[in-house]
Structure formats: structure tokens, C-alpha cells
N, C-alpha and C positions, 0 to 999 in steps of 0.2 A: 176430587181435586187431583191434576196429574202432578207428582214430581219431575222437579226439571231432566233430570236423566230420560225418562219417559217421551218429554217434552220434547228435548233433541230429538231423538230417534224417529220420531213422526217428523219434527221438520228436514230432518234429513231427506227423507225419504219422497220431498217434492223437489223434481229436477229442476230447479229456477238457475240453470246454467245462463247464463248474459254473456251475448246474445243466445237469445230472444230475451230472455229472464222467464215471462211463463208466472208470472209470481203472484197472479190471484190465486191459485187455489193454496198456496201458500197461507197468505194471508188472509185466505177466507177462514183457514184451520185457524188461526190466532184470534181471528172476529170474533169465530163460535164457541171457542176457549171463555175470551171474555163475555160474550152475551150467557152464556150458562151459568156467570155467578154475578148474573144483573149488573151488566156495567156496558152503557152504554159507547157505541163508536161513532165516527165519521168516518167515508172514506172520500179520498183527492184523487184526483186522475186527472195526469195531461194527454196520457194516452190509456185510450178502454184496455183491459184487461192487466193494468201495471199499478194498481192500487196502493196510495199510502195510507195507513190505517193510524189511527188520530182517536186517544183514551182519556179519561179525565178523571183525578179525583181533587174533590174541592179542598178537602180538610178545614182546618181552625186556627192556622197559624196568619199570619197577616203579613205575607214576605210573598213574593212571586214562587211561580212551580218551578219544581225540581225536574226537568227534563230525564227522561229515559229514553236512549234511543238506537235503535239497529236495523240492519240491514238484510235481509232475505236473499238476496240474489247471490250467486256465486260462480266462479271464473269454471273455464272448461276443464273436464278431466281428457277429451283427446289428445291420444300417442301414448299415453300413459298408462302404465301395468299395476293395476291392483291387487293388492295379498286380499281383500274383502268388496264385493261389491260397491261403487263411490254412495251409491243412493242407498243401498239397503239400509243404514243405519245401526247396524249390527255391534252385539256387544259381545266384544269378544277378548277373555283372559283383562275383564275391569276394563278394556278401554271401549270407547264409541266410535265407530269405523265410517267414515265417509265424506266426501266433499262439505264443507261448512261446517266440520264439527270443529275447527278455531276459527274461520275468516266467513261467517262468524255469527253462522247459526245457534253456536253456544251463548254466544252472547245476548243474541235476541232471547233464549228460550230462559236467561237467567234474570235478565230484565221485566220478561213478562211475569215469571215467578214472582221478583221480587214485589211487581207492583200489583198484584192478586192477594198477594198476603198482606202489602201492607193498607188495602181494600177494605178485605176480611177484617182487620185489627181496625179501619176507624183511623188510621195513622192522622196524624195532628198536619203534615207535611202537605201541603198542595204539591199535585202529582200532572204530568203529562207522561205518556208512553205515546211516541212514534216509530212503528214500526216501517220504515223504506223501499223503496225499490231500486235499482240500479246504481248503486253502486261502485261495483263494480266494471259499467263502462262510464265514465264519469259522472254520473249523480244526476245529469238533466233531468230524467223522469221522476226521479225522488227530491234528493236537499235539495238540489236548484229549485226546482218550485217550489218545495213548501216555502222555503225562505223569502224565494222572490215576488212569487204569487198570496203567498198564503201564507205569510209569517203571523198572522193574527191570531191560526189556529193556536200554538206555539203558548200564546196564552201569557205571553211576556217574560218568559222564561227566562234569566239569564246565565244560568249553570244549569248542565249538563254532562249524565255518565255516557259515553257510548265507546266506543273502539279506538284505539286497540292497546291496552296496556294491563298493569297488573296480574301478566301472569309471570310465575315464580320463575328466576333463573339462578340459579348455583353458581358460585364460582368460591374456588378454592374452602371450600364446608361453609360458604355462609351465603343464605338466601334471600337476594334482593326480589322484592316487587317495583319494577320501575312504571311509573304511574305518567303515560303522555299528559306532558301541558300545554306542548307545540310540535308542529309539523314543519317538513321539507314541502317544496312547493313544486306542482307539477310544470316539467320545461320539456314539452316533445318537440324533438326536433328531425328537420330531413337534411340528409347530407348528401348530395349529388358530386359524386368522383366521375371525372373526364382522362379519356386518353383516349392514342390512336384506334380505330375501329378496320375491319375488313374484314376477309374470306375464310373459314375456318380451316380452312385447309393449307392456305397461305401461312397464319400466324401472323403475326406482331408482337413485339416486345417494349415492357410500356405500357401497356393496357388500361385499360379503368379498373379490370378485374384485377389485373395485380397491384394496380395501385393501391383497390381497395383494401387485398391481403395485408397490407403494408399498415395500414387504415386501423383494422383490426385487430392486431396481433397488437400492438404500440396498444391501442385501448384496453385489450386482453391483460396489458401488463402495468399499465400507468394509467391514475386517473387524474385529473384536476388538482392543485395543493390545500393545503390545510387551511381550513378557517376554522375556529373555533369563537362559539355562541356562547351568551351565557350561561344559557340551560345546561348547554352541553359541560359548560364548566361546573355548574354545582354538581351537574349529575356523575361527574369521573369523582369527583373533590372528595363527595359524600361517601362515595363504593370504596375510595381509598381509606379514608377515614377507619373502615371497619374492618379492610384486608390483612392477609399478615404480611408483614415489612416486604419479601418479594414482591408481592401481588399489587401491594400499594404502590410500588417505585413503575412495577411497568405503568400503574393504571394513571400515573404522574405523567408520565412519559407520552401517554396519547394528548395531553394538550400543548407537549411541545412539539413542530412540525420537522425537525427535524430526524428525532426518533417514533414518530407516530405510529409509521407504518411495522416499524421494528416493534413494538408494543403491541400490537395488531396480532402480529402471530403469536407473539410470548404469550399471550392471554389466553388464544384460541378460539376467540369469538368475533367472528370477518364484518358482524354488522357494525360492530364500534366504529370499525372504518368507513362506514359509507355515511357517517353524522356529522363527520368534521369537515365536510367537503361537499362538495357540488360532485353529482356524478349522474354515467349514462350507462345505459345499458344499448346494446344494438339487440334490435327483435325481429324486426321487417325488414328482408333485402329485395329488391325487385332490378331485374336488368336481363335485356337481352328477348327479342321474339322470334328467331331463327338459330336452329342447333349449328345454322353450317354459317352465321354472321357474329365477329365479334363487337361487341354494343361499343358502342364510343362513349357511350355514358350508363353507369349505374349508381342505386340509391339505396341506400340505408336507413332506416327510422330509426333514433335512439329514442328510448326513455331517458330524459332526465329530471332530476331530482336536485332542486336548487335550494341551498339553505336558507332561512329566515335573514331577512335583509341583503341578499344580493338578488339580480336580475338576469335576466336572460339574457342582456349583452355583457353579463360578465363570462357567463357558461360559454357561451359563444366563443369570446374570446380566448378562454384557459382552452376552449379545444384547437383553436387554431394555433395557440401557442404549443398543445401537444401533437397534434398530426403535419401540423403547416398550414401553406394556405394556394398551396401549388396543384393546380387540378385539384380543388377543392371546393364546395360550398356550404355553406350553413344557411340552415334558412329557420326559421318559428314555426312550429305547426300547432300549439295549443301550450297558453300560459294560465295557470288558475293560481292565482295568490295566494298564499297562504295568509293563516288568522292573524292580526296584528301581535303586539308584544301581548305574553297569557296573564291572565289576572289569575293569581295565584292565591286568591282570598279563601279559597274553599280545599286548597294543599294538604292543610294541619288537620282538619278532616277527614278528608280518605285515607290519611299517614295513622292517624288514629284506629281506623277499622280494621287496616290491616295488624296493628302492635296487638290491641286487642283480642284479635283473631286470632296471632301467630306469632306469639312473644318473642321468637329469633328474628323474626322476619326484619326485613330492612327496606322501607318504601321510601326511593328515590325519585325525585322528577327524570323524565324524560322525553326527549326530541324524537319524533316518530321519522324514521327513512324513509317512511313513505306517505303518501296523505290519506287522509277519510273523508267523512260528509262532514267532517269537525270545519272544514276550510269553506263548504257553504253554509252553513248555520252562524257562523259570526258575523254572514250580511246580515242576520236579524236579529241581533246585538247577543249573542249565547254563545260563552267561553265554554268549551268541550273540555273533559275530562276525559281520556281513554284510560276506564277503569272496569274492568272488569275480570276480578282478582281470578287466579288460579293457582291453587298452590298443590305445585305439580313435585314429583321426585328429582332428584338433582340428575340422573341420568336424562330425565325427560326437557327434550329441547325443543321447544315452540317454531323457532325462523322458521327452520330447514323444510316443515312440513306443509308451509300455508301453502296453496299455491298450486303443490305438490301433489307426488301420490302418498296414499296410505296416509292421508291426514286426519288425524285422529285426535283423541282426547280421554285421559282417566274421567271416568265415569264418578268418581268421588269430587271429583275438583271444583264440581258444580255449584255443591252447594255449599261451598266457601267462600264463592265468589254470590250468591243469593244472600246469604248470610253481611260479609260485608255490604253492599246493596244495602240494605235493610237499616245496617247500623250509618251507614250515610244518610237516609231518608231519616231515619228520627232525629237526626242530628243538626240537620239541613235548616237555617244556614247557619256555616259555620261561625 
């Protein structure tokens, strides 16, 4: 039997960068994991060589399966400076070193764990593990199909542990687990800035490019106003509930839109601000095919990230209310809904495993800033849980690394989060 720490480090160490992804031989290592302790697979494929791999244990309880589920593929490490190779895997001073050891090869290889063991034991629990592909460029070749194509496999599952939540975050000595119960909904958008064009040598003032600088900086400094959800309200309400009197008053202060922003910094933690709001990021710019012409038009792609229950002509609009609407345009370039309102029947549950676990611990709901495959799995009737505990040191900060370089993970944290897992699957349903 491997332990998950072991477990990671071999997953690491298949480059399933998306694009390409590359993520058979991934998931081939996960097949032959499971076929070594007699447990048969399926595999789905919309495109050869991007397999989603499909496990099953029947058990004895008479309720639908408990879905396990994650993702394989992982974003690029180019331009970025590593202190340890991204793929090695490497364990170094307790921690595990390399692309997808949180976004979120950890998660698959704790999942996989959990549901080998609870194989092994016999568990009473009907089980699905679906392991994914593509994620990371939006889900087509994995959630999207299985859900759309292939929800059958799925096995009528209506709950679901997969990404991304439950790893530990400290604030002022006390340690929450914030446990996803709903997502931000993806809103990419293209912005085409217009102005005068000519001879590089000439000049013009006015430009598109300076418009755009104009464009940017305003975005760089202000985004969209406060909306505050419900989730988002239990989940400050609860953190406050347990802080001490300062701590509480700012964490009060982010549901009022007035002082939000100002709570934001007090706190020190910049993602609380990107929950109460619709927001963009700029990533793509394109303009201009001659050094010695200046373009009369250039274009930006944002990411944006729209809250549960507003739409993409509301984003639209909060940006033209912030940039203007003068040599400006806004256009749609890919809306993916997020999951209806969460059914929070199976909460008290994972809130359980963690107390359990971690007698300080403090497991809050939480709104994910950003989305998962949680957002196509609900077309096949399956409320996600992004649960997959970590219970990390209070200096150890999860955001800043996903994504990132030198993303990493304690090598201990693993099997706290296998551990929980486990006490959710015997427990299942709540």
C-alpha cells in the first residue's frame, strides 16, 4: 500500500501541464494503484489520450454514492523561478515541492487514499472516485462530459467531496477550516479600447494605448462594489463569532460596503475581498502589427468572476460604470453558471470531522473566488463539497501559492485531510 505523501510525489512528477494536459499516463499510475488491490475501473474519453477514470464500491447502506472527485491536470509553471524542480516532487525540510501539490494533486492523491482504505475496511458507504481531466482549461474534456455525456456513470450520486476547501487558515490564534458550499461563476470578458492611430514616428495623443493605460490603472486600483451573499454572510458572522473583539469588529465591517475595503487590509487577507464583489482580472492584451504603426484599436481579456446570483450584464455594466463607456467596448467571451443555491444537508457532517479531528478547529462555510468542476457536476443533480481538509501551521498560507511558484504542501497535512475523508464516508449521509 502506498501512503498518500508517497502518493503525491509520484503524481507530481507527471507533467499534466493544460495545455496539452498529457494526463494518461497520470491516470494510468492511479488505474494501476487501483487494479493492484482488486478494484475494478472505467475509463471515458472525448478526446484519446485525456482519460477520466471512473471507481466503484458497492457497500450496504441503501442511500446513493458518495462521490470522491479530482483533477489531474495542472496550469503552467512558464517564466516562473523555482527554489525545487516543479515536477520533481521533492520533499524537502517536511514539505512536498511542485506544481499540483495544492491545485490539486493533493487532493486527488487523498481521495484516492481515502477510498482504498475504505475498500480495504468493507466500508458500509457506497462509493464513486472520479478522477478528471482538464480542469484547468475549463473542464470540456472531463466534468463537462462526464456530466453531460455520461452522468450515469456517476452512479446517482448526489453529494460530493472534491476541491477546493478545507485547508486551515489562522487568523489572529484561531484556526478556521473554511469548507466550499458555492462558487463565483466564470464571466471572461474582451474589452476593445479605440483611439487615434498613425506613424510611429509621428505620435499621436489619445491613443488606444493610452487609453488603455487609463483602463488599467483605474482597474489596478478599484473594482466593482459590494454585494454580499448569504454564504458569504454566515461565513464572516461565524469567523467573527470566535475572534477577539478587534478581529470581530473588522470581520463585521466586510459585510458593510462601506467599510469593506478598509476591513480588507485590517485583516490582511486580500481574498475576503474578491467574495463580496464581481471582479476582473486583465491577462491577455493584444494590439498593434507594425513597431513603426500606432494601432487605432487594442484589446484586453479580463477574467471575471461573478457572484452567485448576478449576470454578466451586471459585470458589464459595474465596468462601464468604472472605466466609462468612451472608446470603450465590452463584449462576452465565455459564461459558465455556477451551481444553484448549495444544499447544505451534509454541512453538520464535514463540520463534525473536522471538531473531531481538531478540537480548536473552526469549520465555516465558504464561497469559492474562483470556480471548479463543482459548477459542471450540478448539471447531473451533485452538490460539491470543496473539502479537503489541511491542517496546515498558522504561518502556512495556501492562496498566494496555487498557481504560483514553489507551490508546495506539509507533507504531514495529508493525512488529516485522508483521515477526515474517511470519517465523512462512514458517516455519509448525514
Amino acid at each position: 500500500m502506498t501512503d498518500v505523501a508517497t502518493l503525491l510525489q509520484k503524481l507530481i512528477r507527471f507533467d499534466t501541464t493544460n495545455p496539452p494536459g498529457n494526463e494518461e499516463p497520470c491516470v494510468a499510475h492511479i488505474e494501476s494503484l487501483l487494479h493492484a488491490n482488486g478494484i475494478e475501473t472505467e475509463r471515458y474519453e472525448k478526446t484519446s489520450g485525456r482519460p477520466n477514470l471512473v471507481a466503484r464500491h458497492a457497500g450496504t447502506k441503501d442511500c446513493p454514492p458518495l462521490l470522491l472527485y479530482g483533477h489531474v491536470d495542472v496550469v503552467t509553471t512558464a517564466g516562473q523561478r523555482w527554489t525545487h524542480p516543479p515536477f520533481g516532487g521533492e520533499l524537502v525540510d517536511g514539505l512536498i515541492w511542485g506544481r499540483g501539490a495544492l491545485d490539486m494533486k493533493s487532493g486527488v492523491a487523498m481521495c484516492v487514499r481515502a477510498f482504498l482504505d475504505a475498500v480495504a475496511a468493507n466500508s458500509a458507504t457506497p462509493l464513486v472516485l472520479l478522477i478528471l481531466s482538464d480542469e484547468e482549461n475549463g473542464g470540456d474534456e472531463g466534468a463537462t462530459f462526464m456530466a453531460d455525456e455520461h452522468a450515469d456513470a456517476l452512479g446517482g450520486a448526489k453529494h460530493a467531496l472534491g476541491e477546493f476547501g478545507g485547508a486551515a487558515q489562522t487568523i489572529s490564534g484561531r484556526r478556521f477550516y473554511p469548507i466550499q458550499v458555492a462558487e463565483k461563476q466564470i464571466c471572461w470578458l474582451r474589452m476593445t479600447v479605440r483611439g487615434p492611430g498613425g506613424h510611429g514616428a509621428m505620435g499621436v495623443r489619445g491613443s488606444a494605448m493610452r487609453r488603455l493605460g487609463d483602463v488599467l490603472r483605474t482597474l489596478d486600483r478599484r473594482q466593482p462594489p459590494v454585494h454580499i451573499t448569504p454564504i458569504v454572510r454566515r461565513w464572516f458572522e461565524t469567523m467573527a463569532e470566535h475572534l477577539p473583539r478587534p478581529q470581530a469588529i473588522a470581520m463585521r465591517r466586510l459585510l458593510d460596503p462601506r467599510t469593506a475595503d478598509l476591513a480588507v487590509r485590517a485583516i490582511g487577507k486580500p481574498i475576503l475581498g474578491r467574495v463580496i464583489r464581481n471582479t476582473v482580472s486583465p491577462t491577455i492584451l493584444r494590439g498593434g502589427d507594425k513597431i513603426n504603426v500606432i494601432p487605432s484599436e487594442v484589446e484586453v481579456q479580463l477574467d471575471g468572476r461573478i457572484l452567485p446570483g448576478q449576470t454578466p450584464d451586471d459585470l458589464i455594466r459595474e465596468l462601464y460604470d468604472l472605466v466609462g463607456r468612451e472608446n470603450v467596448e465590452l463584449e462576452l467571451v465565455r459564461h459558465d453558471p455556477g451551481p444553484p443555491e448549495p444544499d447544505l444537508s451534509q454541512f453538520e457532517l464535514l463540520a463534525g470531522a473536522i471538531r473531531e479531528l481538531d478540537p480548536d478547529g473552526i469549520p465555516v462555510p465558504m464561497l469559492q473566488a474562483g470556480v471548479t468542476d463543482a459548477r459542471h457536476l450540478t448539471r447531473a443533480g451533485v452538490q460539491s463539497y470543496g473539502f479537503l481538509p489541511l491542517k496546515l501551521p498558522a504561518s502556512f498560507d495556501v492562496v498566494p501559492l496555487i498557481h504560483a511558484a514553489d507551490e508546495r504542501v506539509p507533507a504531514d497535512a495529508l493525512q488529516f485531510g485522508v483521515d477526515a475523508i474517511a470519517r465523512v464516508i462512514e458517516g455519509y449521509p448525514g
